[in-house]
N, C-alpha and C positions, 0 to 999 in steps of 0.2 A: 867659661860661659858658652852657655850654646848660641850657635851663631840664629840672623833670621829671627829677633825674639820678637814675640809682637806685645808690646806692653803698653799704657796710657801714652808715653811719650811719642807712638808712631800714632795716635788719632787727632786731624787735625781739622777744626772751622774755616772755610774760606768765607770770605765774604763776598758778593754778590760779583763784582768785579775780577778779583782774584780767579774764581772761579772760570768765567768766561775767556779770563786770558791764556790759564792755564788748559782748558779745554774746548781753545774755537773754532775747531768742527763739529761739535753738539750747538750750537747757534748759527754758521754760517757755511756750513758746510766744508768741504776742502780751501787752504789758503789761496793758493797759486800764483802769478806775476801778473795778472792781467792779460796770457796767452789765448785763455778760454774764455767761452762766454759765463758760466757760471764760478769764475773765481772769485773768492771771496770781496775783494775790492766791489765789483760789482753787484753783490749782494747788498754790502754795507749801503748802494744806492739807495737800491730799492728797498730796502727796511725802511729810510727816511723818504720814498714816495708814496711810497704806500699810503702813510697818514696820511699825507695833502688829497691822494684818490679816493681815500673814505669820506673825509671833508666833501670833495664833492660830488659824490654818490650822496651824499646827504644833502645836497644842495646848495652848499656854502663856496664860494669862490671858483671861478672858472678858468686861471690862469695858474701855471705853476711854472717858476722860473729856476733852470737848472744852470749852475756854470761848474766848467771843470777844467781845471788851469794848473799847472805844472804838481799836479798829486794833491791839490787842495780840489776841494769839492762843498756846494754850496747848494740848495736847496730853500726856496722862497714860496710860501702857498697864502693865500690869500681867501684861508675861511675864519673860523672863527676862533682861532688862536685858542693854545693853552690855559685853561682857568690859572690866572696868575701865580694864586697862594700853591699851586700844584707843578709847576713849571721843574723844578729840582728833582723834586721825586719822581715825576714822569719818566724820564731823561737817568735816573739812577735808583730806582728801587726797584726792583724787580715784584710782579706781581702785583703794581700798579699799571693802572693805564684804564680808559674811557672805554672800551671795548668787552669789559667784562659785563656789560648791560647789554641782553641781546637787543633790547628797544631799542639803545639808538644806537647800534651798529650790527643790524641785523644779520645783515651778509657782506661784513669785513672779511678781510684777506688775511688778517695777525687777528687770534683772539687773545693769545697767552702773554700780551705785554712785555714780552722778550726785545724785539726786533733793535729800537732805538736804543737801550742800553747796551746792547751786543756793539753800537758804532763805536758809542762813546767810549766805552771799557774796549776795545780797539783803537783807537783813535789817539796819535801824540798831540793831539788839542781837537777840542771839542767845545762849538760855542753853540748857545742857542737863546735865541727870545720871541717873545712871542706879543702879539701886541691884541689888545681890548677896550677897544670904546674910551680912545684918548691915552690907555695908562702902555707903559711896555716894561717886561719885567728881562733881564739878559742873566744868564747863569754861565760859565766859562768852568771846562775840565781839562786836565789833563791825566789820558793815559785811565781814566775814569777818574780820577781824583779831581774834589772839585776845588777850583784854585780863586774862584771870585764869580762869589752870590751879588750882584750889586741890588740898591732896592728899587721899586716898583717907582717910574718916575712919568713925567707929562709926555707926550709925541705927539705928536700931526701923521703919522704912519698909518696905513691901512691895516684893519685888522688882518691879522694871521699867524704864521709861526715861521720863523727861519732859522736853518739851523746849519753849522759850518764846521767839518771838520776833515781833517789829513788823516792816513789810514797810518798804523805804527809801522814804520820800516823795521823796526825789531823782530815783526809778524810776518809784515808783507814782503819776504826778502824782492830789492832791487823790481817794485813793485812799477808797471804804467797802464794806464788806460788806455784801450782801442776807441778810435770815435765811431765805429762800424757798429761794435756791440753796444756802446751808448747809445746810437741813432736807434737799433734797432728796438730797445728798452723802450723809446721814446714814442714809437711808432704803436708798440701793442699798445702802448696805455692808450694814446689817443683812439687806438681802430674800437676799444672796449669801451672809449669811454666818449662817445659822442658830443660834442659840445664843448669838451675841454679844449682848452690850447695849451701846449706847453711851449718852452723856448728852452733851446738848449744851447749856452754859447752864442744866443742872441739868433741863432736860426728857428723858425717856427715849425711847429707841428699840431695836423687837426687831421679830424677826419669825420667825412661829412654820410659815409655809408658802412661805418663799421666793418667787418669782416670782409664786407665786397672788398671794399677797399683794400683789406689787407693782401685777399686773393690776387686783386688786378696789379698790385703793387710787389706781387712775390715771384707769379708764374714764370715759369720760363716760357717765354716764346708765344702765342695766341691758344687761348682754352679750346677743345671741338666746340664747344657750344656755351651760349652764356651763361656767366656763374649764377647759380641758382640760389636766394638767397632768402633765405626764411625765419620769419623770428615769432616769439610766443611771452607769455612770460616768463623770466627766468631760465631762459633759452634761446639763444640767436646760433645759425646755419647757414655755414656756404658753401657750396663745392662745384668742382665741374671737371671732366677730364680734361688731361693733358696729353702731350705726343712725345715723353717722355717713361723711364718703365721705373717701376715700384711705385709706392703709397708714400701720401704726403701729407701729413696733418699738421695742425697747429692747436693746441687746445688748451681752454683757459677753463678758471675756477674762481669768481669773484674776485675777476681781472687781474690772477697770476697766470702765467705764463705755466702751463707746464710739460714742460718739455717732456719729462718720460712717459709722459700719457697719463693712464690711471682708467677709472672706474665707467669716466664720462665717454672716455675716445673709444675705449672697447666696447662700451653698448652703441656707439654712432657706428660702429664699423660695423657689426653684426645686424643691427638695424635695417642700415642701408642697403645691405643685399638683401634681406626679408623683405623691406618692403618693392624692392625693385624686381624679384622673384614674384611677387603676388600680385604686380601689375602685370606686367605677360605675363604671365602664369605658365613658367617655364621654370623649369628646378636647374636653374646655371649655375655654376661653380661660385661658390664668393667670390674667391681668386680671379677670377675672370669679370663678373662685376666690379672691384675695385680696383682691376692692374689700369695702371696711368693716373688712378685719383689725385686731384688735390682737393682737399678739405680744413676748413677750420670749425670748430667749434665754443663755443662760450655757453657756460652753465652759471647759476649761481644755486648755491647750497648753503644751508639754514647748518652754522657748526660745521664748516667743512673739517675732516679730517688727512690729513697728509701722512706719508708715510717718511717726511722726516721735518729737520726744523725750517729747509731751505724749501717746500713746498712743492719739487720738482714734478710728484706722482701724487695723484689723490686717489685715495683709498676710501671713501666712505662709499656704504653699498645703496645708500637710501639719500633721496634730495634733502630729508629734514628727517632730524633723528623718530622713529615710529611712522615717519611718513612711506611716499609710493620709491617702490626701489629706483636706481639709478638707470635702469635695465628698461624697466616698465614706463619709469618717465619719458625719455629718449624717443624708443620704440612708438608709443601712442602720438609722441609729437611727430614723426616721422611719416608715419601712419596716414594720420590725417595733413597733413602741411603738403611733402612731399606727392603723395598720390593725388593729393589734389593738382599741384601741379602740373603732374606729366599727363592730367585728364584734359588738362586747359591749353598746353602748348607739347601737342603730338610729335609738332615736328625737332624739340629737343628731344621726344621719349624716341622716335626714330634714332636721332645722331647714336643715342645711348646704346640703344640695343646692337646699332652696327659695328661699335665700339668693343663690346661684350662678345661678340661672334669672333671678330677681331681677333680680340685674347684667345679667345676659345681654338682656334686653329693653330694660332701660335704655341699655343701651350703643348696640344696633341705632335704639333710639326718638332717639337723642339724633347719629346718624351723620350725618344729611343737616343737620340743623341745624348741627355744628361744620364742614361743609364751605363753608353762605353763610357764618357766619362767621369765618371764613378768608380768604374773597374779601374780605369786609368792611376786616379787618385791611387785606389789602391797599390796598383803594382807599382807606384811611385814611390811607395815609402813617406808619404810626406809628413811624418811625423820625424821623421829619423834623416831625411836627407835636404829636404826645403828650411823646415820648419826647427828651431829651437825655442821650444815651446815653455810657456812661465807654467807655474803652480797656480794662479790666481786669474779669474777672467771673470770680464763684465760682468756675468750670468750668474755668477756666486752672490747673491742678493745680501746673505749676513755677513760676507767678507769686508771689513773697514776698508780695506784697501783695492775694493774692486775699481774705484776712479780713478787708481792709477796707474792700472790695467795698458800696457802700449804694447802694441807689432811695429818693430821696425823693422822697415823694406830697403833692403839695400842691395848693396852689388860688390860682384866681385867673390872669392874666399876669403882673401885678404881680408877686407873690412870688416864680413861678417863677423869674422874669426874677434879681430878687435873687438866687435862691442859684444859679441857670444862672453867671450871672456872676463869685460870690464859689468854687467850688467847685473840688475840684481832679480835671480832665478826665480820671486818671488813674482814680480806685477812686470816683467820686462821678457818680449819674444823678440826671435831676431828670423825672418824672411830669407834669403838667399835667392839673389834674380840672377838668372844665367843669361848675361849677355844683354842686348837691348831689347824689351819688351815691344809686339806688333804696335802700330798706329790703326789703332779700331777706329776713328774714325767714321762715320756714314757705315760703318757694320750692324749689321744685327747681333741679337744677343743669342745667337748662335754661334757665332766666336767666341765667346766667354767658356764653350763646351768643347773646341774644340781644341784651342788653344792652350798648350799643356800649362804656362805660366799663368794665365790667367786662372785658368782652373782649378790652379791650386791657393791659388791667393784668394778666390772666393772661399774653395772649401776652408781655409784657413781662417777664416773670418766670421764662414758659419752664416752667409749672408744668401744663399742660394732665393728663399721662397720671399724673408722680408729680414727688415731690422731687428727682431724682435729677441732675435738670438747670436748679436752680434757679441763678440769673443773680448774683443776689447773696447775700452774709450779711446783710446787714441794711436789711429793709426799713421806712424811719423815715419814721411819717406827723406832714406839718408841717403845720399849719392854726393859724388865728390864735387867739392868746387871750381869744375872746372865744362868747357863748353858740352862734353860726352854728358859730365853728369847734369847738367840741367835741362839735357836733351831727356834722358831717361828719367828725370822728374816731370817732365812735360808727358810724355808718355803715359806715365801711371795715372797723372793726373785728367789726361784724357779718357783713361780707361776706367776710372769712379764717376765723374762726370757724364760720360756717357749711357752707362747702366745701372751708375748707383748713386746717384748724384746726391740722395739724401745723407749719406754718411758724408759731403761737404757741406749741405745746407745746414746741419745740425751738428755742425765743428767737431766730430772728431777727426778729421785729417790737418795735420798741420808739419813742417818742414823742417828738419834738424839745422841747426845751426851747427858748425863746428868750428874753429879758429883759423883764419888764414897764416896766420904765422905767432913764431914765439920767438920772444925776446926774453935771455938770460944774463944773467954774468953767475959770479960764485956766491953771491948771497941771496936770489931774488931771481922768479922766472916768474916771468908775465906771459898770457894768452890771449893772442889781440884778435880780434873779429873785421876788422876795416882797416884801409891805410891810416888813418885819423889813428884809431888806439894804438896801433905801429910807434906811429908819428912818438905819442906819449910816451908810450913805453922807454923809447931811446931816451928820451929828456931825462923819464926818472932813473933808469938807471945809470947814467952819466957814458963815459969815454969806452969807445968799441965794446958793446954786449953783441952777444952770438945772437945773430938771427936766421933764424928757419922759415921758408917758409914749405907751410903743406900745400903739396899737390893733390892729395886722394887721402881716404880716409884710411886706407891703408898703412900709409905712412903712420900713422898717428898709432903708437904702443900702446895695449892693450892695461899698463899702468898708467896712461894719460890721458885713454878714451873713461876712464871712468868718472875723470873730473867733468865730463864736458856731458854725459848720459845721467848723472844722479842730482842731485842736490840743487846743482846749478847750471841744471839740465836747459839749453836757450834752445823755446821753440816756437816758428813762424805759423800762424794759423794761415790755413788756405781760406780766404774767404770770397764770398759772393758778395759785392756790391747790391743797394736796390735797385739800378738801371742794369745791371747784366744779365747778358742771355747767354744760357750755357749753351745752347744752339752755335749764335754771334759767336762769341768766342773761340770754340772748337774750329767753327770755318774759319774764323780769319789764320787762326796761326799754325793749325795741324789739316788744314784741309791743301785742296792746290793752289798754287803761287797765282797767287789772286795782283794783279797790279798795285791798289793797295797796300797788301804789305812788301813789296817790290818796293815802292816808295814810301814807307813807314823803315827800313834799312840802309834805302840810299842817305835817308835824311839822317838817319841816328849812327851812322857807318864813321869811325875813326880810325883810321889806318895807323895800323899796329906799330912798323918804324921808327912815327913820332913818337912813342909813348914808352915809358920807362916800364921794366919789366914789371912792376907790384902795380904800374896803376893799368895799366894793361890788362893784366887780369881782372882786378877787379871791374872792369870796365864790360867786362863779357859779363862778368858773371851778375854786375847790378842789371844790366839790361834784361837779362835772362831769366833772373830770381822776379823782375816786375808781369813776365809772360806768367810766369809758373804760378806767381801767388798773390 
């Protein structure tokens, strides 16, 4: 028999469930642990907030109560609940759902009735009921399967819909939620959605000026001029410069978030120097018009189109399908809104223009320099000596696997060597830093040119003019656990910060975890991450197991670096608080010994003597990993 046969027996029906389990990247994008903002965990949120945000986009209920507690997650909206006899099939038949009537969900955010059965067929339980003018109906799944219809009974409950369920650990391997990226979830919806309140874990969130808000509440450090902030229908606008370098947007789509931009962000950007060019009426660089922006934008669109199921990029080229393009709509609003503006208050159109000259020098001052180096680049080799470079990167748009696209920055031969070796050639690049990277600091971005390690970690990245051609999603710095290496994660992290602070604002940097020590005998090796898993480790393995513990990642053999880079790869996001200032920051702990952190040491200082050698370290290195991330 020939091998490969394809006959009836290999054609197979899944059912709607099935399906989604087996295939739940076409529904929610990549799985992941909860390290990013866009892993799956966090999608399955927002599938089930969404409903409650169309509810009240439509008018109906203005509180929406979220709780999120040891991996269960809970979801309470107070509109007008699920038509009872439809409660079941909402919730688990696909190609159901209220939103196929553009009437009454004109400019929803889900039209394809995916989102909620994507939870539930994910979900190792899955509860929801909904209540109606006295009656409440409750349906319970598991795993999508549904395990108890109970029937339609009496309540005193306020109308609405609640719906509760845990993500499958079968899916989500060794899955947690951040509260940083929940809060922030928590914050768009409110900035888009005026009037609402939500509560998260019993904390509140509102907002009373949309966009401004979101602006006054993101910037780093005080705007040149105040944020200017403009609305229309079907279109709200804020922006203003910063005293930071690159572009910074936020841009939504019938109040999704999306992150990769899309149709809307590119006609606001293009726009915005058209119309800012044709009030002086001076032909300035884009570039120079936009370097320091922050902006956010909100559109709503009639059928929005996306360019996948998680919504990240909108692609429709027209606000309403045979309507005014997305290009033309923007533009005209811009046109008129904005130029009226800077006719009415000169003295921001002044800040603006001083702003743009600004750039404008800077850019010309900073020409001949990015040209040596370039040559530099070249004669560096960095493809062949820096850089062990993947097959797969961000920019491959039909590549499945471009999100999981990583540069790891590390140190040393040694180490790199390790994860060059244990890594997979496909979505995984390895950096090589010679020695400790400058403290740029209070530098201009004239060091970034001159500076041969910087300059090639740029070019490596592909980040020179903006984001737009960045090389990877995630770039993970790996440095040993020890005082050197979170000095040089300090370092690097001042130097993204400083000049590119967007690739932290928009979480691709985040910190390699790797194990402090291993605990073996002859049946059984464990790899502990803290004294605590230590601790365990010894218990489980019982009377004298071999312990090791790593000093560098060096140490660690290029057959045991692989366990700790693939699959079960642990990684720390670097992230920005909403009260942080990347200014604040930079000074206090990479700038000069400010008395402050004089006395932020003396207080946290524990003399080594006392302390046993494993908590010792670890005691440097938690104080140090709280600087760093």
């Amino acid at each position: 028999m020939p091998e490969n046969q394809y006959t009836e027996d290999n054609i197979r029906s899944l059912d709607w469930k099935e399906h989604i389990r087996l295939r739940p990247g076409m529904y929610i994008g990549k799985l992941g642990d909860g390290a990013a903002a866009d892993d799956g965990i966090y999608i399955l949120v927002k599938e089930v907030i969404d409903n409650c945000i169309d509810e009240f986009v439509m008018g109906n209920g203005k509180r929406v109560d979220v709780k999120v507690k040891d991996g269960k997650v809970s979801v309470r909206d107070y509109g007008r609940g699920i038509p009872l006899g439809k409660v079941v099939e909402v919730v688990s038949k696909m190609n159901t759902g209220g939103k196929y009537d553009s009437k009454a969900f004109k400019k929803s955010v889900g039209l394809n009735g995916v989102g909620t059965k994507a939870v539930n067929a994910l979900s190792s339980f899955f509860s929801v009921y909904a209540v109606r003018d006295g009656q409440l109906k409750t349906a319970v799944f598991e795993r999508g399967v549904l395990v108890s219809d109970l029937p339609i009974q009496a309540t005193e409950e306020t109308n609405g819909t609640y719906v509760e369920f845990i993500p499958d650990d079968n899916i989500f391997k060794k899955y947690a939620f951040k509260t940083a990226y929940l809060d922030k979830m928590m914050w768009n919806y409110c900035y888009l959605n005026r009037g609402l309140t939500i509560t998260l874990n019993g904390e509140k969130f509102n907002s009373k000026d949309g966009l401004k808000d979101l602006l006054e509440n993101n910037m780093d450090g005080d705007p040149l001029y105040p944020i200017i902030h403009l609305e229309d229908d079907d279109i709200e606008v804020a922006f203003t410069h910063g005293r930071t370098y690159g572009e910074d947007y936020y841009s939504f789509v019938n109040g999704q978030h999306t992150t990769q931009g899309g149709t809307h962000q590119s006609a606001f950007r293009e726009s915005v120097a058209k119309v800012i060019r044709d009030f002086y009426n001076k032909n300035y660089e884009a570039s120079d018009i936009r370097q320091s922006i922050v902006a956010a934008i909100a559109v709503k669109v009639i059928e929005p189109v996306f360019e996948s199921q998680t919504k990240t990029k909108l692609g429709s080229q027209e606000i309403e399908p045979g309507g005014k393009s997305m290009r033309a709509f923007v533009n005209d609003f811009l046109k008129d809104k904005l130029d009226n503006f800077l006719h009415r208050n000169p003295d921001v159109a002044e800040i603006i223009e001083k702003k743009i000259k600004q750039s404008e020098r800077e850019r010309k001052d900073l020409a001949g320099i990015r040209k040596l180096a370039r040559d530099r680049s070249k004669k560096a080799s960095l493809h062949n000596k820096k850089l062990r470079d993947c097959r797969t990167h961000l920019t491959d748009l039909k590549d499945e696997r471009r999100e999981e696209t990583t540069l790891f920055i590390t140190e040393g031969d040694s180490a790199s060597g390790s994860i060059t070796k244990s890594r997979d050639v496909n979505t995984q690049a390895v950096f090589s830093l010679r020695g400790k990277p400058l403290n740029c600091y209070g530098l201009t971005k004239k060091v970034v040119y001159e500076n041969e390690e910087f300059n090639l970690i740029q070019a490596a990245l592909d980040i020179e003019e903006d984001m737009d051609n960045l090389r990877y999603n995630r770039i993970v710095i790996a440095t040993d656990a020890d005082v050197d290496g979170m000095h040089i994660r300090m370092l690097l992290l001042t130097f993204f910060l400083q000049f590119f602070p967007d690739l932290v604002k928009r979480n691709h940097v985040y910190v390699l975890q790797t194990p402090l020590f291993r605990v073996r005998n002859k049946k059984k090796t464990i790899y502990c991450y803290s004294e605590e898993e230590r601790r365990e480790a010894i218990a489980e393995l019982g009377k004298n197991p071999e312990i090791t513990r790593f000093k560098g990642l060096g140490e660690i053999s290029p057959d045991e670096f692989v366990h700790f880079i693939g699959e079960n790869i642990r990684l720390e996001p670097v992230l920005l608080t909403k009260d942080a200032s990347i200014d604040s920051i930079l000074s206090y702990f990479m700038g000069k010994n400010t008395p402050e952190r004089q006395e932020f040491i003396i207080d946290n200082l524990r003399v080594e003597k006392d302390l046993p050698e494993a908590e010792m370290d670890t005691e440097k290195e938690d104080t140090l990993t709280e600087f760093a991330t």
